[in-house]
N, C-alpha and C positions, 0 to 999 in steps of 0.2 A: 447272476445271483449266487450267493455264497451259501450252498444249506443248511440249513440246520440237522446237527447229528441225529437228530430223530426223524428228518426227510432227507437224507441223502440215498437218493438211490442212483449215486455214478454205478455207473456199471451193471445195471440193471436193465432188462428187456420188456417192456409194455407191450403190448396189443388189448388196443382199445376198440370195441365194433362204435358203431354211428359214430366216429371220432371226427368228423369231418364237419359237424357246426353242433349246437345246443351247448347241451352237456355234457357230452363225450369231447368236445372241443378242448371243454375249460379243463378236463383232467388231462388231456394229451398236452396239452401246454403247461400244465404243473407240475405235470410228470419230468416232461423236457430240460424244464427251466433249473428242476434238481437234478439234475444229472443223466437220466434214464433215457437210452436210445427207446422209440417208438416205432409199432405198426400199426398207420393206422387204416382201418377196413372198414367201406359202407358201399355202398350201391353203385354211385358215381365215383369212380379213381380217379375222375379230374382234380374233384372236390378233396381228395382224400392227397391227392400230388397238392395243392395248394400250402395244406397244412405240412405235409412233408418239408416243403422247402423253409416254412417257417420256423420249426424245429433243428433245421440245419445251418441255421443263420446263428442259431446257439449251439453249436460244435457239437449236434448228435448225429449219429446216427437214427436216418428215418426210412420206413420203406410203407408206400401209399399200394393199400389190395383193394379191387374191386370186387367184391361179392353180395350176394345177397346172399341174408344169414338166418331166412327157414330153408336153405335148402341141402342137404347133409353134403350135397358131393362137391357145392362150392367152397361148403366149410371144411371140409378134407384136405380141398385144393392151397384155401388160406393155410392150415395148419402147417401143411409142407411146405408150402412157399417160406412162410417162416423162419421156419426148423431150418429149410436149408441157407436162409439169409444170416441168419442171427446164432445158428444151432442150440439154441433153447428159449421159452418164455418163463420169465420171471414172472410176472403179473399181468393177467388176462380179466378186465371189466367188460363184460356181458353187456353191452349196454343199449343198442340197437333195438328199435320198437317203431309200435305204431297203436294207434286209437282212434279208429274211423267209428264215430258215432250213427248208431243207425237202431231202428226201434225194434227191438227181438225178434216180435213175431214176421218180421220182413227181410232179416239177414238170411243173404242166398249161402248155400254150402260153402262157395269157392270164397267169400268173404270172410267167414267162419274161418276156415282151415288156414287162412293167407294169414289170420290173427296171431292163431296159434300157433303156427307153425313161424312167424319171427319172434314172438315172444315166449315161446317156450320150447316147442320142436328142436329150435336152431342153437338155443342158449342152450340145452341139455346134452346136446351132441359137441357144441367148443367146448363147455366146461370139463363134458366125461372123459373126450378124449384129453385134453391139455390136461385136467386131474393125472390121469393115467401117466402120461409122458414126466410131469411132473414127480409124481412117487417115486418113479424110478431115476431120476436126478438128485436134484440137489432140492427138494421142494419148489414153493413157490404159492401164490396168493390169487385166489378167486374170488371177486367181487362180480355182484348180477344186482345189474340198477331194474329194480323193480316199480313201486307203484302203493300211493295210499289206495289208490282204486281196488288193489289185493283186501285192503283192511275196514271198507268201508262201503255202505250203499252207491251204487255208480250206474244208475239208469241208463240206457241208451247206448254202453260199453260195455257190458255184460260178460261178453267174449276176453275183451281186454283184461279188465277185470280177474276174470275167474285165470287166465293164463299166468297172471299178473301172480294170484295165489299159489298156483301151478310151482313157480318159480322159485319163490319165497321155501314153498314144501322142501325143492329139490337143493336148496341152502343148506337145510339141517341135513338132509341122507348124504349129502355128497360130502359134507364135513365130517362126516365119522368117516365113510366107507374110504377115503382118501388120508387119515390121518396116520400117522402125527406131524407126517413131512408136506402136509397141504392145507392152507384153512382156507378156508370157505364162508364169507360172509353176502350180508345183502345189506344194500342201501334205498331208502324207499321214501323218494322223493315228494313234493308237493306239487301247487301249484307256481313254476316255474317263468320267468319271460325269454322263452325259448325261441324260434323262430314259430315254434306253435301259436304263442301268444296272438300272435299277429294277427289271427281270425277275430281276436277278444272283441269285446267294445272297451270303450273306454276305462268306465267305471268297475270290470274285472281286471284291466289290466292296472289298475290301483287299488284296490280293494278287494279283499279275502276271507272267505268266514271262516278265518285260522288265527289262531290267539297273538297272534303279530299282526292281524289284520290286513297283512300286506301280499303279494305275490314272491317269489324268492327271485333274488336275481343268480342270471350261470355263475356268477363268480363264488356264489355261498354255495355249490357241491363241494366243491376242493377242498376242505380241510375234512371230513369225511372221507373222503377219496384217499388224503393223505395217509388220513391216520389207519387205515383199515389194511391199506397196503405195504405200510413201514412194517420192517422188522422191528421193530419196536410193541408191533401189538401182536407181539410173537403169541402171546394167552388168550386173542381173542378169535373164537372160529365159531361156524352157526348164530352169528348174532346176526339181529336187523335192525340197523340204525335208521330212526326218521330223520328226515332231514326234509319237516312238513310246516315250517313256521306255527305247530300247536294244534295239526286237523285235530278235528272230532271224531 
């Protein structure tokens, strides 16, 4: 693929968390396909070597981290592993989660904290520290895939939800307190046909009470993705893009 001047990012360094299927897939392969060596990090480094080799079969550099990403000392472990592969990150998508629905008043502690602590514990500690490394470089670009669940009633996710906000918060503070050489935005997806879908029934995974009335497919993140992370949107930082096909 030949990029376009406004997605070229040869020579550029990704790390993507949950990069290894959904969403995080389809940005590690857009990223790739424009030029940008990738790391991609989730749970399973089988899964995360899989994508690696995919990305290399298009002349990048790729390097597959196993971690899980509420926990600060493996995200420390990613950060360095990195830095000493690649010796800097260009663009870092926060994007690893989960949303085990369960009804309030019966979520046990260690379910609770397990929430929190991938979707916002873990994202605050890669963003803070990579913000950091980054200021003192050459900048670079922070994107955290969040959630309509931040923006909207979400029964039975509560937890999600609320981290979900959590997240979103830590968009705007990390955007000033790292600027001018760091922006920091979020992306705050819909109802998606991720490998989550899969539990759906039918008739959600066709239909949506979103003003497109549809589900999103992984393919419609990416240009979002692109755009947020090009130099090109050198002016844009603390924004939150939907990308909900129209929730309510």
């Amino acid at each position: 693929m030949t990029p376009d001047p406004l997605f070229d990012f040869t020579g550029k360094v990704a790390l993507v968390t949950g990069g290894s299927r959904g969403l995080g897939y389809r940005m590690v392969k857009a990223l790739a396909e424009r030029g940008a060596d990738v790391i991609i990090a989730s749970r399973k480094v089988e899964n995360c070597e899989s994508v690696a080799d995919e990305c290399r079969t298009l002349g990048r550099k790729a390097m597959a981290h196993g971690v899980h990403c509420g926990r600060w000392d493996e995200i420390d472990a990613l950060i360095d592993a990195a830095y000493a592969a690649f010796g800097r990150v260009d663009i870092l998508i926060n994007n690893a989660g989960m949303s085990p629905a369960c009804a309030s008043h019966e979520i046990p502690e260690n379910l609770f904290d397990s929430v929190l602590n991938l979707n916002f514990k873990g994202p605050f500690r890669l963003a803070s520290q990579i913000a950091h490394r980054m200021s003192e470089g050459d900048g670079g670009c922070i994107i955290n895939i969040s959630s309509t669940g931040a923006l909207m009633a979400l029964p039975m996710v509560i937890p999600y939800g609320s981290a979900k906000a959590a997240l979103n918060a830590m968009t705007v503070s990390l955007s000033r307190e790292y600027a001018p050489k760091v922006r920091v935005n979020t992306i705050s997806p819909g109802p998606f046909l991720t490998d989550i879908a899969d539990a759906w029934d039918e008739r959600k995974r066709e239909t949506q009470p979103v003003a497109l009335g549809r589900p999103g497919n992984p393919e419609e993140i990416v240009t979002a993705a692109l755009m947020l992370a090009s130099p090109a949107s050198s002016y844009t930082t603390g924004a939150l893009v939907r990308v909900d096909g129209g929730q309510q």
